[in-house]
N, C-alpha and C positions, 0 to 999 in steps of 0.2 A: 715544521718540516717532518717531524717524525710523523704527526697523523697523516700525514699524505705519505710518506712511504710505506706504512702501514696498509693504505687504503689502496695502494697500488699494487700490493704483494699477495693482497685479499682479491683483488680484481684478477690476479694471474693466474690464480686457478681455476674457476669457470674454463679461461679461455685457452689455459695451459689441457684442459679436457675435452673440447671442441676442437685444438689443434690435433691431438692425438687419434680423434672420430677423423676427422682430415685427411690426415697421415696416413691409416691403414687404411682407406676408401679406396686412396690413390693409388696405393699398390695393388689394390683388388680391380681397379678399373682396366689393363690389359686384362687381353685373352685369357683363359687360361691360366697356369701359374709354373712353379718351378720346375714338377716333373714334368709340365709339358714341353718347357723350354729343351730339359735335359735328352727327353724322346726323340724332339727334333735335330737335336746335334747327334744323336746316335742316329737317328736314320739315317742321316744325309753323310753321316761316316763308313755306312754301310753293317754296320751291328745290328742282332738282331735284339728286339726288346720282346720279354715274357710281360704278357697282362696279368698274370697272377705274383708277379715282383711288384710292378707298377700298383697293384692294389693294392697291396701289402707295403710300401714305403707310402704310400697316400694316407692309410690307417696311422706310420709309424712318425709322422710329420704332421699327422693331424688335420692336412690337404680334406679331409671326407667331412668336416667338422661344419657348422653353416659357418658364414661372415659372422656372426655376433660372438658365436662361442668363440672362434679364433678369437678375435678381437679381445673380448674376456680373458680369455689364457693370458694371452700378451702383456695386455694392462695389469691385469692384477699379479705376476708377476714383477714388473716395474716398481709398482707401489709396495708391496708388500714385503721381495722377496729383493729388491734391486738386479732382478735376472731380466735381461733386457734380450731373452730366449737364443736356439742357437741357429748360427746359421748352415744353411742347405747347405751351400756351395764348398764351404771352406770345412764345417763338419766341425767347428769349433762355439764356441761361445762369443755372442757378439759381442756383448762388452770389452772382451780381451782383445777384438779388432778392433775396436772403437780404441782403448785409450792406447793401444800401439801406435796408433799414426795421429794420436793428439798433442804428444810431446813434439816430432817434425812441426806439426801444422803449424801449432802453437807460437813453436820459435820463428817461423819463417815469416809470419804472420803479421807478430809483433816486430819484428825486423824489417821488411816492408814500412807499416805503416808509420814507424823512425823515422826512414829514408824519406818517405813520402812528406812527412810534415817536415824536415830537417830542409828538403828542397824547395819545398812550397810556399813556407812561413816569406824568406827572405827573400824568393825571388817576386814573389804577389805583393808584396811591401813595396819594394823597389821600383816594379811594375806603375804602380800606385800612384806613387808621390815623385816618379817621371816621366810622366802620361807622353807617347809620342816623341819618346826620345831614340837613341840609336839601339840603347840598349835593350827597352819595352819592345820594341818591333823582332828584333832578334829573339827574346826571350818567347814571345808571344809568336813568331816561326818554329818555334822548337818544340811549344807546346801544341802549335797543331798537327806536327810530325808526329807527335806524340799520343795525338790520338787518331791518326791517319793507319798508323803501322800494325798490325793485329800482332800481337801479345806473344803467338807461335813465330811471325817471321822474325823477330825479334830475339827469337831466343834460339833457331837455328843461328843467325846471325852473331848472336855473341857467342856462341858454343863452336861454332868454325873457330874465329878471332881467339879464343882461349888456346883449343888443340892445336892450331895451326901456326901461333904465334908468341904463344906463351908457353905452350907444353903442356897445359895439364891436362888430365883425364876429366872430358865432364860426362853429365849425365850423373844423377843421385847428388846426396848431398855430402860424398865421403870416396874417396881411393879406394880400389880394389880391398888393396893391404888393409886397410882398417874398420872394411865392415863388419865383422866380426873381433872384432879388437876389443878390449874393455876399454873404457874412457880413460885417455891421458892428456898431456901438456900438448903433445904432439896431431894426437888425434881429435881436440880442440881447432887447431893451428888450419887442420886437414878441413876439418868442416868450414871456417872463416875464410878459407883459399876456395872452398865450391858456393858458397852462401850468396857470394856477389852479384854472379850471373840471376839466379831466381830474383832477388831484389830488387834488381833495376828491370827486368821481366815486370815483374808483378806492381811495381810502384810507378812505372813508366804512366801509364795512363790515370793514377789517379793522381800522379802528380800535375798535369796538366789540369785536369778539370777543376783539382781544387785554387790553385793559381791564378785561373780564371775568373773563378769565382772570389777570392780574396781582393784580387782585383778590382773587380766590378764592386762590390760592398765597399771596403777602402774608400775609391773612389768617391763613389755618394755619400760616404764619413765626412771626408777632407772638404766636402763644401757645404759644410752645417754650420751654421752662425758661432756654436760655440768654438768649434777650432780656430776660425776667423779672428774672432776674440781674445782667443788665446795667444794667436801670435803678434796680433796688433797689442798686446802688451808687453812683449817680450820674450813671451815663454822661448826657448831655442824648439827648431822645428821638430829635433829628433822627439823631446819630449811631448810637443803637444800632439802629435802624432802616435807614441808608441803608448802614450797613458790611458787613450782613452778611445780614439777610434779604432787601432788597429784591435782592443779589447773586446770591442762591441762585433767588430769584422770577421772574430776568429769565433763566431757561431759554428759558421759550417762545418771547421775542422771540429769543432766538439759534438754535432750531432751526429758526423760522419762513424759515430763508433755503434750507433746503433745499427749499422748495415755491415760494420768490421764486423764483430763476432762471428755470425750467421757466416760469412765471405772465410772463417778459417776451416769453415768442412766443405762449402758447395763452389766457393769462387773459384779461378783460374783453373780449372779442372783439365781443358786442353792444353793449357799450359804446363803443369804439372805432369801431363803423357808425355809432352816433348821433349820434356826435363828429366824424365825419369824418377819424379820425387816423389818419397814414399811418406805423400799428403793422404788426407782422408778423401777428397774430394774419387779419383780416381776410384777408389773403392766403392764408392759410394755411385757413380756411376756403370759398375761393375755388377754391384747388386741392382740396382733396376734393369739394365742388360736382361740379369738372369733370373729375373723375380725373386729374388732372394727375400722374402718380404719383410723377415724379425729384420735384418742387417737395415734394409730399405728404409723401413719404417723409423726403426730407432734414429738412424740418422736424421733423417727426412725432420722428427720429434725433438731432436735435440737443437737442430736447427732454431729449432721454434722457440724453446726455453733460451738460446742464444739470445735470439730476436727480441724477446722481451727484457732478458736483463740487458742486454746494450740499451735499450729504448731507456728504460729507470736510469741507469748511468748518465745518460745522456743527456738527460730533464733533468736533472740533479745538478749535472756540472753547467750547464745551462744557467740554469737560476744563480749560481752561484757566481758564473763569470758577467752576466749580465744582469745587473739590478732591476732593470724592467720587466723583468721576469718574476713574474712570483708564484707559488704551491697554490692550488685552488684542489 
């Protein structure tokens, strides 16, 4: 086990360096770049623009520089310096935008995907081993609601239902009063009281498809010769059931992290505009908006280093939960 994670950590950098060639390509493939974005929102404001400022922030941003040098600044910043450059738009250092909205994303995230398996595990079970009963048809209506409903109606919907029925202030993840508040007992209590709505927002649909899929696996478990056997000797159902197929079943939830991570800067992003939540995704949307390309990029890159440590997690917990699994 250890030479293969060794061997996969050695494999991440090549590709950890090929994401990053990736990365800035992608921002350089629009038009153009940020001061032009910035020109055109002043023209059409009616401001006028001086070409000798326009030069003169192109030199001070480095805009005049080819693709490669940029590129070069960038990265070896990164590596060297952990300055992940700063951004046009906000006029700040990207890093300090980036882990601002990594603690929100963070928590929301891991909260979601709670919800998600907390609902999934034992309704996909249940599903399972009462195939075409009152309750699988019901359950199995609810989750194709569930992936009928787009993620924004959804969250109009329970944000009426909150203001209009419950009282509370939504939109963000905190009361007027306690934005600016230092952390207390109270302004814990305040974020657990807005936390709800996002969660079932954002769990809504992955609850459903992994349900389905538990489902369906399960299923093809419960009619293997060895469960058969198992219970034609005795075993009581819950246990020949939860020992060993539902074991084998619960893959999907464990490879499902290799797409979580990545999903806590880029996922539900329109979702998160309608919420008012001050996730990374929205920002990050923001910057490509405005070419913003250090912000763009770095996100765009971290994504990537996500993407791969979920994948290693993933395989890892894999082999571990299923013994037919083995390190090569």
């Amino acid at each position: 086990m250890g030479r293969y994670v060794v061997k996969r950590l050695i494999y991440m950098v090549p590709t950890l360096f090929g994401m990053s060639i990736i990365a800035f390509l992608i921002i350089q493939l629009p038009p153009g770049d940020y001061l032009t974005s910035m020109i055109s929102r002043m023209t059409e404001s009616g401001e006028n623009v001086d070409p000798a400022q326009v030069a003169r922030l192109r030199e001070v941003y480095g805009l005049a520089d080819p693709v490669w040098l940029q590129y070069w600044k960038w990265i070896s910043g990164i590596l060297l310096r952990g300055d992940f450059g700063y951004s046009f738009e906000w006029n700040r250092p990207v890093a300090d935008l980036i882990w601002e909205r990594m603690g929100s994303t963070l928590a929301l995230s891991v909260a979601s995907l709670l919800f998600v398996w907390a609902v999934a595990l034992p309704i996909g079970i249940y599903s399972a081993m009462r195939r075409h009963s009152l309750g699988d048809h019901v359950f199995t209506f609810i989750g194709f609601i569930g992936f009928a409903i787009p993620n924004f109606i959804l969250a109009l919907t329970l944000m009426y239902v909150a203001y209009r029925y419950l009282g509370m202030s939504v939109g963000g993840l905190q009361s007027p009063e306690f934005i600016d508040q230092p952390w207390s007992w109270a302004k814990f209590v305040d974020l657990l009281a807005h936390l709800w709505i996002p969660i079932i927002v954002i769990g809504t649909a992955g609850t459903a498809a992994l349900i389905r899929i538990l489902r369906a696996n399960l299923t093809d478990e419960l009619n293997k010769p060895y469960v058969i056997t198992a219970k034609a000797k005795g075993l009581p159902e819950y246990r020949a059931v939860i020992k060993y197929p539902v074991r084998i079943a619960l893959n999907p939830f464990v490879s499902a992290i290799g797409w979580v991570l990545p999903e806590l800067i880029s996922g539900v992003t329109i979702t998160a505009i309608v919420l008012n939540l001050p996730t990374a995704g929205p920002l990050l949307l923001r910057a490509l908006v405005s070419q913003d390309m250090y912000l763009a990029g770095s996100f765009i890159l971290l994504m990537g280093v996500l993407t791969l440590i979920g994948m290693l997690v993933s395989d890892l917990l894999l082999a571990l939960l299923d013994p037919r699994i083995r390190f090569t």
